[in-house]
C-alpha positions as CSV (number, residue, x, y, z in Angstrom):
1,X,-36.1,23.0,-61.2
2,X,-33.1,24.3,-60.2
3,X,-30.1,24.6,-62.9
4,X,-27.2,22.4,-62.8
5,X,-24.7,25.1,-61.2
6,X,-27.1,25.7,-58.7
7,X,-27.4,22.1,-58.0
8,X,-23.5,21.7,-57.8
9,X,-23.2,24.7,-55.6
10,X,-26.5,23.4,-53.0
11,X,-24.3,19.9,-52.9
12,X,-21.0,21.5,-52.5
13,X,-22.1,24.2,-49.5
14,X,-24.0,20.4,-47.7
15,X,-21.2,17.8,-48.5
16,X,-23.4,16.5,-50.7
17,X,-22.9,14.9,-54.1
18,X,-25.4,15.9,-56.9
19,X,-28.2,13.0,-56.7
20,X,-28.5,13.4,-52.4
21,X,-26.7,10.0,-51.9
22,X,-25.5,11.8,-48.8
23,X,-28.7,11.8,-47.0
24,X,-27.4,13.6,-44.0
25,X,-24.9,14.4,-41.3
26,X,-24.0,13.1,-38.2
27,X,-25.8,15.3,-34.9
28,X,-26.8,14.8,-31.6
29,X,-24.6,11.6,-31.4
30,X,-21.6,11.8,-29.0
31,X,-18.0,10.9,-29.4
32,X,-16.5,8.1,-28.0
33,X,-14.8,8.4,-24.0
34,X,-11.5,8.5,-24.8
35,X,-7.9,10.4,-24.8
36,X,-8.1,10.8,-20.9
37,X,-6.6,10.6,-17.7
38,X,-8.3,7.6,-15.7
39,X,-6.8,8.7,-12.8
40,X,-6.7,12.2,-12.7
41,X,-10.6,12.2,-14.0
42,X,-11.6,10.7,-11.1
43,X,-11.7,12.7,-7.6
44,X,-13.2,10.0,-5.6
45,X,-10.0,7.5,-6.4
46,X,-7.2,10.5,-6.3
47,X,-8.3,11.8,-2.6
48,X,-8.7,8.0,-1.6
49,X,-5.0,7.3,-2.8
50,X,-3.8,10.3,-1.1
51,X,-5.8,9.5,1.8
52,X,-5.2,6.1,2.6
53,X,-1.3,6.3,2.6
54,X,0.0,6.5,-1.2
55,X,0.2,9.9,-2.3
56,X,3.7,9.5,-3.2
57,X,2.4,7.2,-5.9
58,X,0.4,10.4,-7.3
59,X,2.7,11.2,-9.9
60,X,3.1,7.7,-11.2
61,X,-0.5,7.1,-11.4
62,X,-1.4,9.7,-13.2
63,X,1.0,9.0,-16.0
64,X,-0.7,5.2,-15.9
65,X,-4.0,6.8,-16.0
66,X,-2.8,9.0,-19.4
67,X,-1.4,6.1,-20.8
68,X,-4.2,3.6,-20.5
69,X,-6.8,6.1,-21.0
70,X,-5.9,6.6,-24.9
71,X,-8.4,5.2,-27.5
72,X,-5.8,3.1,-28.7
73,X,-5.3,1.6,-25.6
74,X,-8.6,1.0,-25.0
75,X,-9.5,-0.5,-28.3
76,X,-7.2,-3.7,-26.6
77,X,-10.0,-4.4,-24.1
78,X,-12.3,-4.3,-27.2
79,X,-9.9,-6.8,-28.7
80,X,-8.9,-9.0,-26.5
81,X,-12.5,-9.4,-25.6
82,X,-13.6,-9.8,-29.9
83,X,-10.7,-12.4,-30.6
84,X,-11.6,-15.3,-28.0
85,X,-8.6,-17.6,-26.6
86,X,-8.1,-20.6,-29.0
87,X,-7.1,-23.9,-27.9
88,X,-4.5,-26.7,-29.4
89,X,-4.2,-29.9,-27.1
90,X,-1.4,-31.2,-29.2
91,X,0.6,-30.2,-32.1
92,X,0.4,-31.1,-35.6
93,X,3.1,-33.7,-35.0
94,X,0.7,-35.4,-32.0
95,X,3.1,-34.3,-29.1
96,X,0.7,-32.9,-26.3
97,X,1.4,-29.4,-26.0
98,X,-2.0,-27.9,-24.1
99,X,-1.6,-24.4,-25.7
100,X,-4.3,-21.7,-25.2
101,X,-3.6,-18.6,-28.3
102,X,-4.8,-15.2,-27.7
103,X,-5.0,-12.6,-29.4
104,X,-1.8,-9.4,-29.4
105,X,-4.2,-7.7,-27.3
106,X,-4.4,-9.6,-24.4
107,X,-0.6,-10.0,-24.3
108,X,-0.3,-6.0,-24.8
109,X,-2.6,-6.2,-21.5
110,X,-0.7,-8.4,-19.8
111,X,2.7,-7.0,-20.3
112,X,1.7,-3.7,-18.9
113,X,0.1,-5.3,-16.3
114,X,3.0,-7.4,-15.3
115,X,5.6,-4.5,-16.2
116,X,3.8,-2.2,-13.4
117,X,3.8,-4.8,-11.3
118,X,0.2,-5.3,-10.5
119,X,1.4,-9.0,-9.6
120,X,4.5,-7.8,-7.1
121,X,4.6,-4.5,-6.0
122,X,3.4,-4.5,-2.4
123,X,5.4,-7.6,-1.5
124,X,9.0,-6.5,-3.8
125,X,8.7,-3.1,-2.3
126,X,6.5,-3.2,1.1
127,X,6.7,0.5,2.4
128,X,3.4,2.3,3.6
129,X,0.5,2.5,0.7
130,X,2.0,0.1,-1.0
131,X,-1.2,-2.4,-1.2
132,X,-3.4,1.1,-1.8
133,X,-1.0,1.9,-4.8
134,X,-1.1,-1.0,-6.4
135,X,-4.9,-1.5,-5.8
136,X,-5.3,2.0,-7.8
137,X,-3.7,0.5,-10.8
138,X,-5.3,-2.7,-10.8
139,X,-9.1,-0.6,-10.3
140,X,-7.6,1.4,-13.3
141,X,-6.2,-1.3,-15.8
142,X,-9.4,-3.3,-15.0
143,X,-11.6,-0.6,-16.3
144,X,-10.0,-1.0,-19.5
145,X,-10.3,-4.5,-19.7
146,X,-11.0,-6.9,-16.9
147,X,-10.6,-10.6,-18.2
148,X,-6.5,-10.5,-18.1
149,X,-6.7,-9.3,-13.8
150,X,-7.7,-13.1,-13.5
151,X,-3.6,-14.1,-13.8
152,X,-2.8,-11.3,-12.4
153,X,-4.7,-11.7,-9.6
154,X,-3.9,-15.1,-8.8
155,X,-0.3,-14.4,-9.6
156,X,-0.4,-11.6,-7.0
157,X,-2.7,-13.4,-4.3
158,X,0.1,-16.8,-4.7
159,X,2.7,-15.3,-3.0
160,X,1.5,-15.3,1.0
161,X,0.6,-18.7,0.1
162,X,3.8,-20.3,-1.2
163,X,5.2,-17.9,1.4
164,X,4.3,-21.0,3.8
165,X,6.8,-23.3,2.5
166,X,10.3,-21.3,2.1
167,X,12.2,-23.9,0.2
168,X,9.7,-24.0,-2.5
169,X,9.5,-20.4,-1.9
170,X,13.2,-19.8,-2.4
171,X,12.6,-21.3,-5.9
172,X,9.9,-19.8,-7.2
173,X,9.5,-16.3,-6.0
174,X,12.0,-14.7,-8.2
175,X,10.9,-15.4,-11.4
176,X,7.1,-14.8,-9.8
177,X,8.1,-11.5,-8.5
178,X,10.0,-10.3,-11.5
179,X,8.3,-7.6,-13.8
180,X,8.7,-9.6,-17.3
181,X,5.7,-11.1,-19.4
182,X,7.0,-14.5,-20.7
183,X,3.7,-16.0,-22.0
184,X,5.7,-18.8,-24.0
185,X,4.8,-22.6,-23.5
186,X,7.9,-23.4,-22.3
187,X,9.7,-25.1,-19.1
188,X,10.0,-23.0,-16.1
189,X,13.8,-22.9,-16.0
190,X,13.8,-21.8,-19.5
191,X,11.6,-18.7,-18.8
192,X,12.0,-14.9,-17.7
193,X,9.1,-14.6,-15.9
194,X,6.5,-16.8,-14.1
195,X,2.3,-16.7,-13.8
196,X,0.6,-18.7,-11.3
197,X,-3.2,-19.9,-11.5
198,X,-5.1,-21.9,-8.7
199,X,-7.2,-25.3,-9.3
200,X,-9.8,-26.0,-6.3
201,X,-13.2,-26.4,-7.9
202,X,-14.4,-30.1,-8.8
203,X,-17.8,-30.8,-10.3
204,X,-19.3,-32.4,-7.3
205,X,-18.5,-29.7,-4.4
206,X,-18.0,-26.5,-6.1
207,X,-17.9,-23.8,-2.9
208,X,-17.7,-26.7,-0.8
209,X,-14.0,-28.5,-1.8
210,X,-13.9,-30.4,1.3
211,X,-15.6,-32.6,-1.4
212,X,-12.9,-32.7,-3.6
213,X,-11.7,-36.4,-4.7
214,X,-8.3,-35.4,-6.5
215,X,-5.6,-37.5,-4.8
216,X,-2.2,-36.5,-4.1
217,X,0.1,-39.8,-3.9
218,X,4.1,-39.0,-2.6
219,X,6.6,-40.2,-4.7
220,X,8.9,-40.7,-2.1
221,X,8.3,-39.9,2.0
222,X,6.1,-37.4,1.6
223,X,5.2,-34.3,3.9
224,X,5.6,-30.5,3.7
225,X,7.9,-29.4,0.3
226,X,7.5,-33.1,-0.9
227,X,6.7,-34.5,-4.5
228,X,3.2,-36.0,-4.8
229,X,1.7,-37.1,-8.1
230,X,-2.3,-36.2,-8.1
231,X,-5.0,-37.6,-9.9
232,X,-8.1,-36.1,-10.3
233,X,-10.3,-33.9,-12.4
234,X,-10.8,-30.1,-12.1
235,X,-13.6,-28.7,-13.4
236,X,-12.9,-24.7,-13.1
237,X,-9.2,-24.0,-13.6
238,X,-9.1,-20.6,-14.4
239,X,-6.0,-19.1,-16.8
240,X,-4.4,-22.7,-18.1
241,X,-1.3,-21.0,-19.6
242,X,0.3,-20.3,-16.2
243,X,3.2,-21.7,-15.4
244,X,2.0,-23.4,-12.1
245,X,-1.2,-23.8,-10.3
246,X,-2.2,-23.9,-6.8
247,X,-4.1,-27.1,-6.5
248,X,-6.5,-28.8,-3.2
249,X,-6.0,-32.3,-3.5
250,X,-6.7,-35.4,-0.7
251,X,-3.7,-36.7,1.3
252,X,-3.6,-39.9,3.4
253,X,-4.0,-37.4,6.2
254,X,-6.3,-35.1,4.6
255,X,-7.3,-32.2,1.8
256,X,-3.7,-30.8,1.0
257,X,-2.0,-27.9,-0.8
258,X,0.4,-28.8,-4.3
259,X,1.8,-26.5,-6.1
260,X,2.0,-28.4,-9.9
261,X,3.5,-26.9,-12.5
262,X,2.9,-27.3,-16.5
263,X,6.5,-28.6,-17.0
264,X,8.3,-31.1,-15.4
265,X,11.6,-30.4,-14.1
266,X,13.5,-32.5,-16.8
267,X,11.8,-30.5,-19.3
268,X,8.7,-33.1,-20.4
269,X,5.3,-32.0,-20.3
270,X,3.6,-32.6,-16.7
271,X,0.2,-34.7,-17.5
272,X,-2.2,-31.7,-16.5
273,X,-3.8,-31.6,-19.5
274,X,-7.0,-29.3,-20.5
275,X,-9.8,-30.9,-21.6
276,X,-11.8,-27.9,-22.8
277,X,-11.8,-23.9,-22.7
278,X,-15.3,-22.9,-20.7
279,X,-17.3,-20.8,-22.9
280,X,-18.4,-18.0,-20.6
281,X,-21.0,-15.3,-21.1
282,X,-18.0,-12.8,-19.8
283,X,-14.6,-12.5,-19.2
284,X,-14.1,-13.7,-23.0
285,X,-10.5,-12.8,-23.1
286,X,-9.4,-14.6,-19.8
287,X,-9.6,-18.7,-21.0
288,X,-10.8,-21.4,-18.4
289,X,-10.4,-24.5,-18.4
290,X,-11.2,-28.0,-17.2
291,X,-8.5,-30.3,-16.4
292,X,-7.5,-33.5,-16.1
293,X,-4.7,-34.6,-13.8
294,X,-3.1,-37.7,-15.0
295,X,-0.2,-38.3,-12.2
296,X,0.8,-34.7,-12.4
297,X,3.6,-33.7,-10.5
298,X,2.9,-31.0,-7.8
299,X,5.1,-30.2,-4.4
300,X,3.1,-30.1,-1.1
301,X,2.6,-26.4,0.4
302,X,2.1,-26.3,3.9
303,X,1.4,-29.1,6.5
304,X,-0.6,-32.0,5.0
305,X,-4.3,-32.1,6.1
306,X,-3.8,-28.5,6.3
307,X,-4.8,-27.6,2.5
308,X,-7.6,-24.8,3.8
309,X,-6.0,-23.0,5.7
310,X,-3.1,-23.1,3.7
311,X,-4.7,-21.6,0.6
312,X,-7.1,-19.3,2.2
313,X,-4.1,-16.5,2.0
314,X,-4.4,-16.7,-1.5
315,X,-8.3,-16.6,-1.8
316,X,-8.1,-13.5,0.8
317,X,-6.4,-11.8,-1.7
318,X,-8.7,-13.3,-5.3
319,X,-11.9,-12.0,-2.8
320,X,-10.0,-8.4,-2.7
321,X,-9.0,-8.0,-6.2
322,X,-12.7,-9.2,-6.6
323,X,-14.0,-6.4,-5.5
324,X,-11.5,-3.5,-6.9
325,X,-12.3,-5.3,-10.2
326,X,-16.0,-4.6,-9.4
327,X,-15.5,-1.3,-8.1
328,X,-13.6,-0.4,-11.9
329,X,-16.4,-1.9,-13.8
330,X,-18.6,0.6,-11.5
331,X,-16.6,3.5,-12.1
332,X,-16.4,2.8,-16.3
333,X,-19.9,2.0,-16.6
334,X,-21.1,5.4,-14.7
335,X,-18.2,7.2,-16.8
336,X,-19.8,6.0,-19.8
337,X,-23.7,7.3,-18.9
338,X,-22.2,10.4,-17.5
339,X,-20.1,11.1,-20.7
340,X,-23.1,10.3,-22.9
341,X,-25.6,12.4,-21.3
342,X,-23.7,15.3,-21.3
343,X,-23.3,15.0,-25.4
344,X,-26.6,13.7,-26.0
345,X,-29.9,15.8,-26.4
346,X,-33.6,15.0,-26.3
347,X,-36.7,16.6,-25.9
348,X,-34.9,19.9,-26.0
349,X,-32.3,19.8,-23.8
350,X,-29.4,17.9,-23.1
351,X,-30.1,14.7,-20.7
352,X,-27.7,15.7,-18.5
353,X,-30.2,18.6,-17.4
354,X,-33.1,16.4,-17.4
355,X,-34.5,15.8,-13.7
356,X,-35.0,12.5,-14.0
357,X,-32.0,11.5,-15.7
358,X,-29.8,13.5,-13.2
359,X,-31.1,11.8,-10.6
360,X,-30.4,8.2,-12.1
361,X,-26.7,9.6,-12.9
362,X,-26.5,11.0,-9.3
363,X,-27.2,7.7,-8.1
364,X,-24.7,5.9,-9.7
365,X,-22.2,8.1,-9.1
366,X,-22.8,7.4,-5.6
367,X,-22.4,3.8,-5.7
368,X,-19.5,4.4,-7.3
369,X,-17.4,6.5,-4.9
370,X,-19.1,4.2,-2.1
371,X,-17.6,1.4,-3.9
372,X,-13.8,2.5,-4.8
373,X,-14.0,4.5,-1.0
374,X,-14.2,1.0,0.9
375,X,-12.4,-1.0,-1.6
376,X,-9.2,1.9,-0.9
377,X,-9.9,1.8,2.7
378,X,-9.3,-2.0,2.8
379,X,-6.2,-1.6,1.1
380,X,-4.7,0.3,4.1
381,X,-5.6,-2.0,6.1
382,X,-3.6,-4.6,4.6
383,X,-1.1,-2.3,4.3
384,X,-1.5,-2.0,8.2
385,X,-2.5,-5.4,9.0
386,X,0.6,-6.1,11.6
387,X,-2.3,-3.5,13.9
388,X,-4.7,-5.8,15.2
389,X,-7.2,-3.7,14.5
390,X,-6.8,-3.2,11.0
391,X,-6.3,-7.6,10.6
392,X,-9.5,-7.5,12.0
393,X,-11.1,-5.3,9.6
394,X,-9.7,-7.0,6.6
395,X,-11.1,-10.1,7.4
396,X,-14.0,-8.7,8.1
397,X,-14.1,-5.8,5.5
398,X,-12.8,-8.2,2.8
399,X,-15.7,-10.7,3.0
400,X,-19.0,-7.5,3.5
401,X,-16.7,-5.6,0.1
402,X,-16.6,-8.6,-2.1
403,X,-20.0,-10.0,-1.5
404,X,-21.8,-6.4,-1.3
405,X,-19.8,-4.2,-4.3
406,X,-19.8,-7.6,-6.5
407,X,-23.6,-7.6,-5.7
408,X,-24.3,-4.3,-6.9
409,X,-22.8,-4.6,-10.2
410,X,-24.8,-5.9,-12.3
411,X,-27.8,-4.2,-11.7
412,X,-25.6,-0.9,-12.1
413,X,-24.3,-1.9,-15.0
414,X,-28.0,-2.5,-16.7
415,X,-28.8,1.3,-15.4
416,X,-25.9,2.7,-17.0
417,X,-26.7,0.9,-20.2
418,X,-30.6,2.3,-20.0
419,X,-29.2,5.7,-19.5
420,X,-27.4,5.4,-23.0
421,X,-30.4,4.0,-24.6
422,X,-30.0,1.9,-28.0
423,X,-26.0,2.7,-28.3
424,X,-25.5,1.2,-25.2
425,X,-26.8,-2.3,-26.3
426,X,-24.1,-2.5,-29.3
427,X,-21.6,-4.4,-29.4
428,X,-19.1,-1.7,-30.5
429,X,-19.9,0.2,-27.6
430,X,-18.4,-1.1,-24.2
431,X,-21.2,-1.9,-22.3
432,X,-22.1,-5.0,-23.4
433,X,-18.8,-6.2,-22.1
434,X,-19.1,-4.0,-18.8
435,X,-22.7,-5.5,-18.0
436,X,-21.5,-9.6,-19.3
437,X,-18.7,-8.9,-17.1
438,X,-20.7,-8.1,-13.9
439,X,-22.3,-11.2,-12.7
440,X,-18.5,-12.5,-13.0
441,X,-16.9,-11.2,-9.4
442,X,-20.0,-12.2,-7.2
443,X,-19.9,-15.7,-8.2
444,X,-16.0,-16.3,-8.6
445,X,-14.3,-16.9,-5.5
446,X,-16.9,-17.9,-3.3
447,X,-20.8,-17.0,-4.3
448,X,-23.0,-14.4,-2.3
449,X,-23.8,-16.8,-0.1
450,X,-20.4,-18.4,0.5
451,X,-19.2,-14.5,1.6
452,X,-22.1,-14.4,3.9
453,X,-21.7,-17.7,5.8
454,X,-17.7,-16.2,6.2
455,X,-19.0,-13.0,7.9
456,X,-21.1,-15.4,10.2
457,X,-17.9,-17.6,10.3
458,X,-15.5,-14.6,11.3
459,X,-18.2,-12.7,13.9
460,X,-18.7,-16.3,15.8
461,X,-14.7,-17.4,16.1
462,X,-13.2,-13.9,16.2
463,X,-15.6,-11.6,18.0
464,X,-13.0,-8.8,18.3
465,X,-13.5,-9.4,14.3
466,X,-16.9,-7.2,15.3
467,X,-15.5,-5.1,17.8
468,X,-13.1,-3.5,15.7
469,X,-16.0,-3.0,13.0
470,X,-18.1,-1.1,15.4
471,X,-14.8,1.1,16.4
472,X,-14.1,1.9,13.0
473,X,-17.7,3.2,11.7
474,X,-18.2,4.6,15.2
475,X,-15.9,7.3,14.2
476,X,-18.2,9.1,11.9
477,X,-21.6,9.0,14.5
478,X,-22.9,12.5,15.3
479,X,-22.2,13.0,11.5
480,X,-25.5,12.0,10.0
481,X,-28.3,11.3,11.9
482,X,-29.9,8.2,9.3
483,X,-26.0,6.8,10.3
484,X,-26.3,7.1,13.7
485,X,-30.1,4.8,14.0
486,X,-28.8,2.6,11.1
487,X,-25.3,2.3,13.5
488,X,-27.5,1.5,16.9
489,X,-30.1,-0.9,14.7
490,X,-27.3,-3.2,13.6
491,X,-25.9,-3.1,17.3
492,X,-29.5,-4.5,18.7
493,X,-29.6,-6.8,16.3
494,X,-26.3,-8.5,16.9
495,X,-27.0,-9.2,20.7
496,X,-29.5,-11.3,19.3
497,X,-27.7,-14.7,17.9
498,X,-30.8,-16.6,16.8
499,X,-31.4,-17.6,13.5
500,X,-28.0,-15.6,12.1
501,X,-27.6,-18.1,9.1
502,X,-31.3,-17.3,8.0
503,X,-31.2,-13.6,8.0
504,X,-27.5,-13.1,6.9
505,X,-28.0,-11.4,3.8
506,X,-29.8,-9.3,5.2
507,X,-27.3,-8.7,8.1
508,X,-24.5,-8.1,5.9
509,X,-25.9,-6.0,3.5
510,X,-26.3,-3.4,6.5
511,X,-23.0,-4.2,7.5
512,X,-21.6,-3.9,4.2
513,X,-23.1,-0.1,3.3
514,X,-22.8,1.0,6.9
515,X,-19.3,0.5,6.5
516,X,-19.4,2.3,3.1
517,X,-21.4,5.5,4.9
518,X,-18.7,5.4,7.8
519,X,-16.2,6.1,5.1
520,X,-18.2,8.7,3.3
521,X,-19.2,11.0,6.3
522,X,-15.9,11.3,7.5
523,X,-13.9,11.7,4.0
524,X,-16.6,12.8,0.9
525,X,-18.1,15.8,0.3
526,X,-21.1,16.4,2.2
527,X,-23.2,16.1,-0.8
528,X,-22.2,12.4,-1.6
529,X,-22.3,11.1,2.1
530,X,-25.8,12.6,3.1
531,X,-27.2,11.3,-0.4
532,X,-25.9,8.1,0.2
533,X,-27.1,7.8,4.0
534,X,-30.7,9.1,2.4
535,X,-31.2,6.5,0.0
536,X,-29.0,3.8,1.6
537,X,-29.6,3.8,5.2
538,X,-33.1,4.9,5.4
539,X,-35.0,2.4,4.0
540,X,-34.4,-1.2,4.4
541,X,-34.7,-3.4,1.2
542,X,-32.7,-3.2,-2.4
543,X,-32.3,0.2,-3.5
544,X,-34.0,1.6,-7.0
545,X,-31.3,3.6,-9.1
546,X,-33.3,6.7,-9.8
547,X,-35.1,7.6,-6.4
548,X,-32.6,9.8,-4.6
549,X,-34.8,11.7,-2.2
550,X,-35.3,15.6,-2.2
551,X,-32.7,17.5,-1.3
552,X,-29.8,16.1,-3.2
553,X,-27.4,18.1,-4.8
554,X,-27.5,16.4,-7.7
555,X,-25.3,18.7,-10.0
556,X,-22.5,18.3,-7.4
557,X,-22.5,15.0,-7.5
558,X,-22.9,14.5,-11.1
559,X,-19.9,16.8,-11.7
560,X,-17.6,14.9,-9.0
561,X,-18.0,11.9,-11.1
562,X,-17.4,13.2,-14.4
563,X,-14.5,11.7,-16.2
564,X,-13.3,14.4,-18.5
C-alpha cells in the first residue's frame, strides 16, 4: 500500500481528495453554445440581409446578434419557458382583474423585443429593406426564445388592419407604434405603450370562423368606427394581457371586425374575461386563453359584413412571422447539432468527421439556408409590394413558406435532437423546447391544410398570382438541370385543373421547394443549391435527413452553417 504522502500527493496531482470521492473528470462532453454573435455566425442570414435590400441595417444587427447571443441572455428563453404564466381572475378583494403573471424573463424578452421595434419598424420608418430588417431580428430574437413573438407578432401584423378605419386609427396607433413595454394591467389612457392580440377561433368552427356565433350588438347606430357590445365565447385567444384584441364577431349584416379593448374608456374593466390559461405542449411562456365575452365593448373596423377581408391583413402578416419563427427554430436546432458534433467524440473520432453524421448535419444545414433564403426573399417583397409582381408573390409566397417551412420543422427538430444523442433529450438542454415548439407554427394561423386550400384559392381568382411565380423561379433555369425538369413538371401539371383540392399537398409542396431552389441557384454557393436540388427535386415524396446523394460537399456545407 502506498504511504500517506504518496497518497496526498496522487490526490493532489488528480484533484482528488484522499478516499477517491472524486471519481473522475469531466471529457468528451461539450460546452454549452453560447457568448456569440447570432448574426454574424450565420452566412446564409447576413448575405440574405445584404441581398434583399437591408445592408444598411448590417451594423445594427450585428450588435443585436452580440447582445442576444450571451449565455445570460439566453438563459431567459430557458426561463421564461421553466416559470409558466400564472393566472388571477380577481383580486383578493373579489374585484375582477383577469391578470396573467410571468416570470422577469419574459418581460426582459419583451422589452427588447418591443424596444427594437420588432412590433413597428417597417411601418414607423418604411424606407427600402425595412420589412427584411426587421424580419432578421425577429428570426434572431425567436431563436432565443419563441413564445413572447406571439404579441409581438400580432402587435406588428394589427397595424394594416386598424389601418382600415383612420379614426380608430388616429387613436390607437401611437401608443401601438411606440417602442415602450408597459405590461401593467392598467387602462389604455393611463399607459406608455400598447400590445394588441386577435380573438377569431370558437370551438365549433376553428379554421372555418364563418361559423363563429359571437354577436356584436351597436350601442347606438352602428356601422364602420361604431360601438358594439359582443357576446360570445372564444375559445383560442392567444396573449390575454394585451391591451386590445382584434375580434370576428356576427353583425345584423354579417361576420364583422371589433377592436375590444381590456379597459373601458371610463376606466372600468370591459367584461372580456378569461376563463382559463391553455396548457400547451409548447410555447409555455406565451399564455392563451379562453374567453368569455359578456357585453364587451369593441369598435367596428371596416365595413360591416366585411369582417374577412378586413382581418385577413393581419393574418397575412401572423402567416409570415409564422414562418421566420420556423425558419429560427431551424437555424437554432441545426446550430445546436453542428456545435455538439464538432466537441463530441466517439468511436475515435470526432462526429463531426463521421460520414454518416456529416451527411445528417449537411442536410440540415440545407434546410436551413432553404428556409431563412425564402422567408428573406418574401420580406422584399413586401417591402416592394406597390410592384405588382412582388404583391403577387407575397400572396402566393406567404401561403407555400408558412405551410412548407412550418411543415419541416418538426421532423428537423427530432434529427437535430438524435444527432446530440441523450443530452439532447434533457430538459436543461434547449432542444426539448426547440422540438415542443415545432408543431406550434404549422397549426397556428391556419393548419397545413388551410395554407393549401389558400394556394388553390389564390391560383383560381388571381391567375397572374401564378404567372408571376413561374417568372420569378424561371430566373434561375439553365442553372441546375434537376430545376429545370422539376420547373417544366409543375408547369404540365398546372394546365391540368382536375382534382386540384385532392392532390394539393402534393402540389404545393413542389411549389413550395421549387421556389426555395429558385433562390438557392441564383444566390448560394454552388455546393448548397446543387445538394438541395439533389435531394429535393429529384425524387418525389418526403425527404429522409441523412441521404444526401454522392457528390455533396459536405464539409462546405457543414462549415457555412457553423455558428461559431
Amino acid at each position: 500500500m502506498p504511504n500517506d504522502a504518496a497518497t496526498d500527493a496522487f490526490a493532489k496531482d488528480h484533484a482528488m481528495d484522499r478516499y477517491g470521492a472524486v471519481t473522475h473528470e469531466v471529457v468528451n462532453q461539450p460546452f454549452a453554445l453560447a457568448d456569440y454573435n447570432l448574426f454574424s455566425a450565420d452566412a446564409a442570414l447576413t448575405e440574405a440581409v445584404a441581398r434583399e435590400g437591408a445592408g444598411w441595417a448590417t451594423n445594427d444587427l450585428a450588435n443585436f446578434g452580440a447582445r442576444i447571443g450571451t449565455a445570460d441572455y439566453l438563459e431567459l428563453g430557458a426561463l421564461a419557458n421553466r416559470h409558466a404564466p400564472e393566472f388571477d381572475t380577481h383580486d383578493r378583494y373579489g374585484r375582477r382583474i383577469d391578470l396573467v403573471r410571468f416570470h422577469p424573463a419574459y418581460h426582459e424578452l419583451m422589452a427588447t423585443a418591443i424596444e427594437e421595434g420588432l412590433h413597428s419598424s417597417p411601418w414607423t420608418d418604411p424606407r427600402p429593406g425595412a420589412h427584411v430588417a426587421r424580419a432578421a431580428r425577429f428570426y434572431l430574437h425567436s431563436q432565443v426564445e419563441a413564445g413572447h413573438g406571439c404579441p409581438v407578432t400580432m402587435t406588428f401584423a394589427s397595424v394594416p388592419c386598424l389601418r382600415q378605419q383612420p379614426d380608430i386609427a388616429e387613436a390607437w396607433l401611437p401608443k401601438i407604434l411606440t417602442r415602450v413595454y408597459d405590461p401593467r394591467n392598467i387602462p389604455t389612457d393611463q399607459k406608455a405603450g400598447l400590445t394588441i392580440g386577435m380573438a377569431m377561433t370558437e370551438k365549433q368552427g376553428g379554421s372555418d370562423v364563418r361559423a363563429n356565433t359571437t354577436r356584436a350588438v351597436p350601442v347606438g347606430a352602428g356601422g364602420p368606427g361604431q360601438a358594439y357590445e359582443l357576446i360570445g365565447h372564444k375559445f383560442f385567444v392567444s396573449a390575454p394581457m394585451c391591451d386590445a384584441f382584434l375580434v370576428l364577431a356576427q353583425a345584423a349584416g354579417g361576420l364583422s371586425c371589433f377592436l375590444v379593448p381590456r379597459w373601458r374608456p371610463d376606466g372600468t374593466k370591459n367584461p372580456l374575461q378569461v376563463i382559463r390559461l391553455k396548457r400547451k405542449m409548447g410555447n409555455v411562456s406565451n399564455a392563451s386563453s379562453e374567453t368569455e365575452l359578456r357585453g364587451a365593448l369593441g369598435w367596428m373596423i371596416g365595413d360591416e359584413g366585411r369582417g374577412v377581408p378586413t382581418i385577413i391583413e393581419m393574418v397575412a402578416m401572423t402567416r409570415f412571422d409564422c414562418m421566420a419563427g420556423s425558419s429560427a427554430g431551424i437555424r437554432m436546432a441545426t446550430s445546436q447539432a453542428i456545435d455538439h458534433c464538432c466537441q463530441r467524440a466517439a468511436f475515435g473520432k470526432l462526429l463531426i468527421d463521421q460520414p454518416i453524421m456529416r451527411n445528417v448535419l449537411a442536410d440540415l444545414a440545407l434546410e436551413a439556408e432553404a428556409a431563412v433564403a425564402l422567408t428573406m426573399r418574401i420580406a422584399r417583397a413586401l417591402d416592394s409590394s406597390a410592384k405588382p409582381h412582388e404583391a403577387q408573390l407575397v400572396r402566393l409566397g406567404t401561403a407555400l413558406g408558412k405551410y412548407w417551412i412550418c411543415k419541416r420543422t418538426p421532423g428537423h427538430a427530432y434529427e437535430a435532437m438524435e444527432c446530440i444523442g441523450g443530452s439532447g433529450v434533457m430538459e436543461d438542454s434547449p432542444m426539448p423546447r426547440l422540438f415542443r415548439e415545432s408543431p406550434v407554427n404549422a397549426i397556428w394561423e391556419g393548419s397545413g391544410n388551410v395554407q393549401c386550400l389558400d394556394v388553390l384559392r389564390v391560383m383560381q381568382r388571381s391567375p397572374e398570382a401564378l404567372e408571376a411565380y413561374f417568372v420569378e423561379v424561371d430566373a434561375a433555369r439553365g442553372t441546375n438541370a434537376i430545376f429545370d425538369r422539376h420547373i417544366d413538371a409543375l408547369k404540365a401539371d398546372m394546365r391540368d385543373a382536375a382534382d386540384f383540392e385532392q392532390r394539393a399537398r402534393d402540389i404545393v409542396d413542389r411549389l413550395a421547394v421549387g421556389l426555395q431552389a429558385s433562390i438557392l441557384l441564383q444566390h448560394a454557393p454552388a455546393a448548397v443549391s446543387d445538394a438541395f436540388c439533389a435531394s429535393r427535386l429529384a425524387a418525389c415524396g418526403a425527404h429522409q435527413y441523412g441521404a444526401l446523394p454522392r457528390g455533396v460537399d459536405f464539409t462546405a456545407i457543414i462549415a457555412r452553417a457553423r455558428p461559431r
